[in-house]
Every structure is written in structure tokens, then in C-alpha cells.
N, C-alpha and C positions, 0 to 999 in steps of 0.2 A: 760222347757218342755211345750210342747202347751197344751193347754187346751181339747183339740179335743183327744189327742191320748189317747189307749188305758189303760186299768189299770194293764195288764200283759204284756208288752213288753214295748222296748223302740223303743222311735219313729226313732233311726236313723238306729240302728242295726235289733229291729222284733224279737229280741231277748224272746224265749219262759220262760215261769214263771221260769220252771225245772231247765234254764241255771245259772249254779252256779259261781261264782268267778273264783274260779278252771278253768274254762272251758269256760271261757268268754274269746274269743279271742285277743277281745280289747281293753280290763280291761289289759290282761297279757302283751300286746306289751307295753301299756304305765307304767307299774308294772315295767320291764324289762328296760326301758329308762331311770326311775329316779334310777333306783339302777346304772346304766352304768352311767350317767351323774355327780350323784351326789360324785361316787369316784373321776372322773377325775378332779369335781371342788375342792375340796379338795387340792389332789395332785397341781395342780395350787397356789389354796390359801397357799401352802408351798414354794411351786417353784419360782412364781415369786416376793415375798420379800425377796429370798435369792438370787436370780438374782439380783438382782438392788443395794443388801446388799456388794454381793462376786465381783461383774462387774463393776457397777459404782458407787459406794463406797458409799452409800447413809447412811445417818445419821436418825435419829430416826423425821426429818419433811419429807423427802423424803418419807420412806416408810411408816406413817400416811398417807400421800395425796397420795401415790399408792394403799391404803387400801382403803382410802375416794373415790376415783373415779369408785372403782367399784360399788359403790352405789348409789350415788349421778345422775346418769343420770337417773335412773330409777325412782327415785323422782319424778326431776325436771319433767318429759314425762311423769308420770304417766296418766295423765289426756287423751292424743293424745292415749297411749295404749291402755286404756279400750274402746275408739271408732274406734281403728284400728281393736280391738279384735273383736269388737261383728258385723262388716261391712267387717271380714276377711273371705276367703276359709279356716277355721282350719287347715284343712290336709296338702294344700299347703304352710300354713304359717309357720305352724310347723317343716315341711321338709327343706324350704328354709332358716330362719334365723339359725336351728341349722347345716345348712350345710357353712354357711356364716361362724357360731365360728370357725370352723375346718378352716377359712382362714385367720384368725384373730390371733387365737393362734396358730397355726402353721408358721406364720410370724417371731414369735420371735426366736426358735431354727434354723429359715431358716438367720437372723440378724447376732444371733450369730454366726454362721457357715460363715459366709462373714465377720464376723472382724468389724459390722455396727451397731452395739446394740444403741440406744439413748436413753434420757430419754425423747424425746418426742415419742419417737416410744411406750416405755414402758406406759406411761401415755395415748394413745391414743388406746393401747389394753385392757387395764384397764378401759377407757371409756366407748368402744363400746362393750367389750364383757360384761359389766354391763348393758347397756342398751339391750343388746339381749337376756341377763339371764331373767331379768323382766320382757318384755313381753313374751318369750315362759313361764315361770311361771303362769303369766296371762291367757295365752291363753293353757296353761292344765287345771287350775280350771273349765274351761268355760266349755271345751270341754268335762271333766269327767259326768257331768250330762246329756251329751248328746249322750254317748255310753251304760250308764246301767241304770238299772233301782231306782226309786227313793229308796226303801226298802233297798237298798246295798248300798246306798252312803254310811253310815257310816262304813260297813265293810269294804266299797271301799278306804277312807279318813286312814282308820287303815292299810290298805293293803301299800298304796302310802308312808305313813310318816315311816312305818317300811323300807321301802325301800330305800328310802333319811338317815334315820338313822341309817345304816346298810353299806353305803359310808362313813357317819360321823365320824363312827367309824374304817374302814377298810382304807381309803382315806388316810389321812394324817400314818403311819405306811406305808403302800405302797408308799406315797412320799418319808418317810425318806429313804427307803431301797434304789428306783432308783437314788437319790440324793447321795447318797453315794457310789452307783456303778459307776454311769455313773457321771453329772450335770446338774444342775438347768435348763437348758437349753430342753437338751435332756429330762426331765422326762415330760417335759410340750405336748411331742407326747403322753402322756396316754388320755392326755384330747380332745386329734384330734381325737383317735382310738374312745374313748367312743361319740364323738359327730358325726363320723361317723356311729355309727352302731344305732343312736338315729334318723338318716337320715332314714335310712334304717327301725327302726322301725314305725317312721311317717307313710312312704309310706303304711305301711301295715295297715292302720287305714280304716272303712268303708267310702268310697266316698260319702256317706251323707254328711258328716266334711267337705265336701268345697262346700254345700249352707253353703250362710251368715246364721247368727241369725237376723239380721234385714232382710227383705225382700229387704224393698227402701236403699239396701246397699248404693246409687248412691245418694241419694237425701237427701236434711236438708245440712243445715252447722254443721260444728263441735261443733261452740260454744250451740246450739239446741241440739247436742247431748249431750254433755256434763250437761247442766242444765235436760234434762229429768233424768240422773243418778242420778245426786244430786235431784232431787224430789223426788228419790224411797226411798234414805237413809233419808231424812228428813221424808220419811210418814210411813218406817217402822220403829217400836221404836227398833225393834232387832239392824235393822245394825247399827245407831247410837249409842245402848249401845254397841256393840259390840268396831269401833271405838274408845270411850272414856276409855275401858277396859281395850283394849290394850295399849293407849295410857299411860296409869297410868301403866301398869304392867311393857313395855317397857322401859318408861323414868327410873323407883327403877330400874328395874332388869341390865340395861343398867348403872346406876349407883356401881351398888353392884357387877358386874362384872368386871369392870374397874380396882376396888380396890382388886376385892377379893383377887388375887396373892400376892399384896404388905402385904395387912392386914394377910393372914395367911402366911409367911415366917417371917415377921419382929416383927408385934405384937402380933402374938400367937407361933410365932416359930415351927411354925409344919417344920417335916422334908421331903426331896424329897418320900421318899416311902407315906408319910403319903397325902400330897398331890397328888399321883397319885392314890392310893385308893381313896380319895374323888371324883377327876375326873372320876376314872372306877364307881363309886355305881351310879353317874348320867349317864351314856351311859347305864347301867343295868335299870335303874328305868325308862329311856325313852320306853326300850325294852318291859319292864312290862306294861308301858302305852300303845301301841299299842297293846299289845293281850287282854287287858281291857277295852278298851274302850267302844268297841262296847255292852260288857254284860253290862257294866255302864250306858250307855244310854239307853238299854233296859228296864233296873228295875229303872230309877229315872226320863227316857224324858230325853230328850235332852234340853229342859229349866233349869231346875235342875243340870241335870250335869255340863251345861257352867255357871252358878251362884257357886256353889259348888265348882267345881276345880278351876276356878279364882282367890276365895276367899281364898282356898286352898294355892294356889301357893302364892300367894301375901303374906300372913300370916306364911309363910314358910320361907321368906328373913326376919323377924326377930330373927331367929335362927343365923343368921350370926354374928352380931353386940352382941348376947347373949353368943357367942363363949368367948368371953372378961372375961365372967364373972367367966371361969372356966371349965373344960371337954370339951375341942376346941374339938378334934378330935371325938372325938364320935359326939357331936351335928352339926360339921361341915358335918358330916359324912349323921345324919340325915335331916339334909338340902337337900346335894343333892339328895336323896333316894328322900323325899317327895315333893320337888320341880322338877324335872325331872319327876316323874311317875306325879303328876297332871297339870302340865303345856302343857304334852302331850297331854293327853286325853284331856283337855281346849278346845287346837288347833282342834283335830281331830274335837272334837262336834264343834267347833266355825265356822267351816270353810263348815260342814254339814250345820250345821241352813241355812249360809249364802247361799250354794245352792240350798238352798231346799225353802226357803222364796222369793228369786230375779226371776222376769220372765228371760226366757233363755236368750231373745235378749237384756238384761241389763245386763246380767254377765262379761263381758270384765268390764263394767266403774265400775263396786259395787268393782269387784277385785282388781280391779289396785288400785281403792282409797284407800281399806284399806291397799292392800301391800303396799302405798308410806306411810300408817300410821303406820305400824308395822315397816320399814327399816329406815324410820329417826327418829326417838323415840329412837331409838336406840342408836343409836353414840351420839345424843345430850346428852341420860343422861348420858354418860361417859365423855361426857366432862365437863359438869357442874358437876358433881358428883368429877371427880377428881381438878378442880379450889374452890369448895368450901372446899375439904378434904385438900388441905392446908393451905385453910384457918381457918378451924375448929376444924381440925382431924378428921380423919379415921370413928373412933364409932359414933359421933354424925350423919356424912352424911349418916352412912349405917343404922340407924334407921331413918333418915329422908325420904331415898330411899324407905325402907319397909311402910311407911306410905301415899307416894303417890302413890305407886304399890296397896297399899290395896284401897287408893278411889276412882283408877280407876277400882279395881274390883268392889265395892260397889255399882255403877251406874246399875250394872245387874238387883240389887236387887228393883230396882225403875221403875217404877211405881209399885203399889202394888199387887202380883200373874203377873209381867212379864211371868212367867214359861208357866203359862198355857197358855198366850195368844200365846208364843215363840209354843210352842204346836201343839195349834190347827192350828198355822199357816206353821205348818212344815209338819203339815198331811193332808192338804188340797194343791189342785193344785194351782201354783202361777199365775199371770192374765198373758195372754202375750201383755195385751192390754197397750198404752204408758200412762206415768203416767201423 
């Protein structure tokens, strides 16, 4: 947000103080877009490892590295994202790549239907529509701060993750049923209709969104860009704690996920119902975390609460490995309850701070870095999680996972009263000046 604009409107919309969420036009198209987009990825992430499973017979490295490549480009490009994002027309960028998915995933049931399916054709939709998920990702965080006002981000952050979590939950249930009706193939058109009408919701975004956030959209090389981002994250101690947070919560949580299925069917024996109720209490505690959050940051700041729940959640993956000791279901039970609702609210605040601290025309590169730090954090600790679990067992790894999930929350808590500085810097306007 620029420093010039007013303290009751937003600079791109003019949007009056009165205008409430509810009623915010372009709050609700982009509210409307992650609830459509996020079923249809869903439905995909079922669809097409059962394509590749049922078609071309793929064994258990195939569909890893069909898994792995929907990740891994957005990684590797994270850096090019965050300077395309913040030198892009939003509105136009947003319309255009998610109209490109619709030609990408639609490719596939158009393969199938000719008798042409490959597995380079499936590896290389698995690529590209990875690489266009993470930056349109990138390039909603950016943009969210740029249609409302700073006092409703956080309602705004609760509003969006209910909405992607609310797909999470509906998405996959909806794959099985088209999968079952029809095939793998054919279900992957839910994912064209919803990134169709995510085309359609772009368009109706305020024509502000396509001025750049940098002005000298045209001018600096890339690598200049790039090093001005990395100066923001080096000189605010937020986004760097932030970074290191995740990277600890992701690497345990990444590991403790990997196992959890094997450890509780094999070594706790829990049975099929009992593991589906674990899995439902976490999709419910997520749901709790978004209608909570926002009162949570209101009575603790938003320093507090992303110290707090981090801590929280990271301190919660010991409950896993404590399942061993006796009363699996119930404390498995309360794992996901209190890992699910504080991990949520974490995110919501985490993601607030970070728009609320980064000047606007820096937001493409602060986001993209950390999303490459939240997406490969991930798979790595499941794969080192699961190469050390045979070589040590199961209980040892999943208390060693809970231990470096907690020190990367613990980084929050450093420097001494982080909160308040997290604070005062979240309620003061961020410079747009380069760093």
C-alpha cells in the first residue's frame, strides 16, 4: 500500500470505511475463485494419479515423480515469480495463466479420447500446470492487499483459507464420485469448468490490478530485482522468522505425515473408521481455525498469536509419537483437533503480518520466497523422515520430527518482545520506498 493513500479507503478500489467484506465486490470474486479452483485441484490431485495408475500402469516411482513435478517447478522459478508478479498487470495475469490451465488440463481427457495418453504428455501437464498454480498463488497474496483495506486483511486471510478449505474438504469426495461414474479422464473437466469461471472472475477484478506494483515495470535487471527482495527479508526480522518457522514446522510436520498412515494402522492398530474420524476432527478444527482467528489476533496482536500458534502446533506433533504409549485414538484424536485449528490460524496471522509488513511493490518476491520455503520443506521431510524411519523406527523419527518443527517455531520467540515489534510494524504503513 503506498504511503500517500488515504486511512479509510483502499487505493485501488476507493473503497468507503462502511464497505464491509460482505459487500466488497472484489473481496467476493476472489472469495468465489479459491472456493471454485480449489475443488477442481483437488479433484485432479485424485484424478490424475489414478490416470497414470489405471492407463499406463505406473508403479509406486511413477506416480511419486507425477506427484513431485507438480511442485518442483514452482520451487525451482520461485525467484523469476515474485519479479514477474510485482512488474505484472495483476488482473491480466490472473485471467491469462488461469485461462492457459483450462488448456493444459483439458489436453489430457482430449489424449485420452484419441487413444494418445503418454507419460510424457502426463509429466509435462504436471509441470506446467505446477508452475502456473504457484505463481497465480503468488500473484492473489499480492493482489489481496491491493483491493481492501489493511484492517480486514485478517478477516480477509480467514475469509480465503475457509474457502481453499471448504474445496479440501468437498474436492476430493467429489473426485471419487465422477471417477466412479464416469473416469479418471473425464473428471479432470471439473478442473477446466472451475478454471474457467476463475477466468471469468479475474476479469471482473478493478482495472487498477493492471498498473504494475513497481512503477519502472521496464527498467533494473532481474538479478536487481531479485537482491532488492532478499534486502527486505534480511532487514525485516518478521519475514526471516517467519521463513525459518515454517521451515522447521514443515520439514517435522512433513516428516510426521509421511508416517502417520503406516504408524497408526501397523503400530497402534487403529482401525479404518477410527482413522477416518482422526482425519474428519482435523478438516473440523481447520474450520474452527478460520472463524477464530481473526478474534485471536484481535485480543493477543498478531505477534502473539503467530508466536503462540506456531508454538502450538509444533508442540502438538508430539502427541503423535505419544500415541505409542497407550490411549492412540483418543490422543491421536486430539492431535489433529489441536494441530489443525492452530496451524490454521499460524497461517492466517502469518500470511497477514507478511502483508501488512512488505511494501506493495515487494510483494510478488517476499511471496514467492516463502511459498518455495513452505512447498519444498515439505516433501523433503518426508523423505528424510521416511529413510531414517527404517533405519531407526517409526517412534524415534516422529519425536525427532516434533523437535525440529518446535525450533523452527521457537525462532519466533527471538529476538526479545519480537511481538511487539511484529506490532508496531503491522500497524504502521510499510515504506513503498526500495530497500
Amino acid at each position: 500500500m503506498a504511503s500517500g493513500s488515504p486511512s479509510n479507503a483502499s487505493p485501488e478500489t476507493g473503497a468507503p470505511a462502511a464497505t464491509s467484506l460482505r459487500r466488497h465486490r472484489s473481496f467476493l470474486l476472489l472469495a468465489a475463485e479459491q472456493a471454485a479452483s480449489s475443488v477442481g485441484r483437488q479433484v485432479t490431485a485424485l484424478a490424475l494419479p489414478l490416470l497414470a495408475i489405471t492407463e499406463l500402469k505406473a508403479g509406486p516411482f511413477g506416480a511419486s515423480a507425477l506427484m513431485a513435478l507438480t511442485y518442483v517447478p514452482g520451487i525451482v522459478l520461485s525467484p523469476y515469480i515474485g519479479v514477474a508478479v510485482d512488474r505484472a498487470r495483476l488482473r491480466m495475469m490472473l485471467a491469462l495463466l488461469t485461462a492457459f490451465q483450462v488448456l493444459v488440463i483439458g489436453s489430457v481427457p482430449l489424449a485420452f479420447v484419441w487413444d494418445a495418453l503418454t507419460w510424457l504428455h502426463l509429466f509435462a501437464v504436471a509441470g506446467v500446470s505446477g508452475a502456473l498454480t504457484a505463481t497465480i498463488s503468488v500473484a492473489l497474496q499480492s493482489a489481496l492487499p491491493r483491493v481492501i483495506r489493511r484492517e480486514q486483511l485478517m478477516a480477509a486471510n480467514s475469509v480465503m483459507t475457509g474457502a481453499r478449505t471448504a474445496g479440501m474438504i468437498g474436492g476430493p469426495a467429489l473426485g471419487g464420485v465422477l471417477i466412479g461414474i464416469t473416469d479418471p479422464a473425464s473428471a479432470l473437466l471439473v478442473e477446466c469448468v472451475a478454471y474457467a469461471l476463475g477466468v471469468l472472475l479475474f476479469l471482473g477484478l478493478p482495472a487498477a490490478l493492471n498498473t504494475p506494483a513497481v512503477a519502472d515495470a521496464a527498467g533494473g535487471s532481474r538479478m536487481e530485482a531479485l537482491r532488492e527482495g532478499l534486502a527486505v527479508l534480511r532487514r525485516e526480522t518478521l519475514l526471516h522468522r517467519q521463513a525459518i518457522a515454517a521451515a522447521g514446522l514443515n520439514l517435522g510436520g512433513g516428516a510426521s505425515g509421511a508416517l502417520f498412515i503406516l504408524y497408526a494402522t501397523q503400530e497402534l492398530a487403529l482401525s479404518p473408521w477410527q482413522l477416518g474420524t482422526v482425519y474428519t476432527a482435523y478438516s473440523v478444527a481447520m474450520g474452527v481455525g478460520v472463524l477464530i482467528a481473526t478474534p485471536i489476533a484481535k485480543a493477543l496482536g498478531l505477534g502473539r498469536t503467530t508466536q503462540w500458534c506456531a508454538a502450538g502446533a509444533a508442540g502438538a506433533l508430539f502427541l503423535i509419537p505419544a500415541a505409542s504409549l497407550g490411549l492412540a485414538f483418543p490422543i491421536l484424536l486430539l492431535y489433529e483437533v489441536l494441530f489443525g485449528l492452530l496451524a490454521t490460524v499460524w497461517i492466517i496471522a502469518m500470511t497477514t503480518a507478511r502483508q501488512l509488513v512488505t511494501p506493495t511493490h515487494l510483494l510478488g518476491r517476499v511471496n514467492a520466497f516463502l511459498q518455495a520455503v513452505l512447498t519444498s520443506t515439505l516433501p523433503i521431510g518426508a523423505l528424510v523422515g521416511g529413510a531414517l524411519a527404517a533405519w531407526a523406527g517409526i517412534v524415534p523419527v516422529l519425536i525427532g520430527a516434533a523437535a525440529v518443527a518446535l525450533s523452527g517455531a521457537v525462532s519466533l520467540w527471538f529476538p526479545h518482545r519480537l511481538h511487539t515489534q511484529v506490532d508496531r510494524a503491522t500497524a504502521a504503513e510499510p515504506s513503498s520506498a526500495p530497500a
